[in-house]
N, C-alpha and C positions, 0 to 999 in steps of 0.2 A: 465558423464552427463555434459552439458553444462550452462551456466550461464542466457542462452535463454530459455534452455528447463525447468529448473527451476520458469521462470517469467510464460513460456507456463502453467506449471503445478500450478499455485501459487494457484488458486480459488480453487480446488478441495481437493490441499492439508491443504487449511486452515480450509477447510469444512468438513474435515477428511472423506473425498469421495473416495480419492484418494485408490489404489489397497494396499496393504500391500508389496508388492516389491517395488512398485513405492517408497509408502513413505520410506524407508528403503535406496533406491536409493536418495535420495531429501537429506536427513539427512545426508548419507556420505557426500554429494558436501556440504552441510551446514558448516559441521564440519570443512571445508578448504576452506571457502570460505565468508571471511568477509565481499565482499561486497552486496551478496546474503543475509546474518545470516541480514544484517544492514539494507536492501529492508522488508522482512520477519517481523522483528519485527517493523520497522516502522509501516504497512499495518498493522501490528496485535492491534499494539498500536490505530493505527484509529480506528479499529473497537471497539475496547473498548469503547474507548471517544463515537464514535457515539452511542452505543449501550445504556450506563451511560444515565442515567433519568439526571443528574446534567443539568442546561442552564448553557453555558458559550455565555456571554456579547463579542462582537465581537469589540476592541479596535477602538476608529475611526480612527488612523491612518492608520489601516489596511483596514477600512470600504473607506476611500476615495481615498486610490491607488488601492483597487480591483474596485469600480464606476468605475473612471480611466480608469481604464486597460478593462475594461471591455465594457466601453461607448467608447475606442477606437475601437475594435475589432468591433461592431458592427456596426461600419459606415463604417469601410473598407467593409463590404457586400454589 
């Protein structure tokens, strides 16, 4: 398995969708494959956070480089 077909397979394997070979296959490549295991838990960690009742306050420096970034993109359309 590929490091592709892992990202291909991510959604179903996180949703525990995925076929029971499949995930068994995902998990070998996992186990050798640090920068899959560090994609994986990142995605898993998001979901958490987003899932968590907790509000987290969005720092404004971060609040006025994403405006930024974002009032830039929109005007190059």
């Amino acid at each position: 398995m590929k490091c592709s077909d892992v990202i291909n397979q991510l959604s179903d394997y996180l949703d525990a969708e995925a076929a029971q070979d499949l995930c068994a296959q995902l998990e070998s490549h996992l186990a050798d494959c640090p920068q899959c295991r560090i994609q994986i838990d990142t995605v898993k960690k998001t979901i958490s956070l987003y899932r968590s009742e907790r509000s987290m306050e969005c720092p404004e420096q971060v609040r006025t480089r994403l405006h930024t970034v974002l009032s830039f993109e929109y005007r190059k359309k």
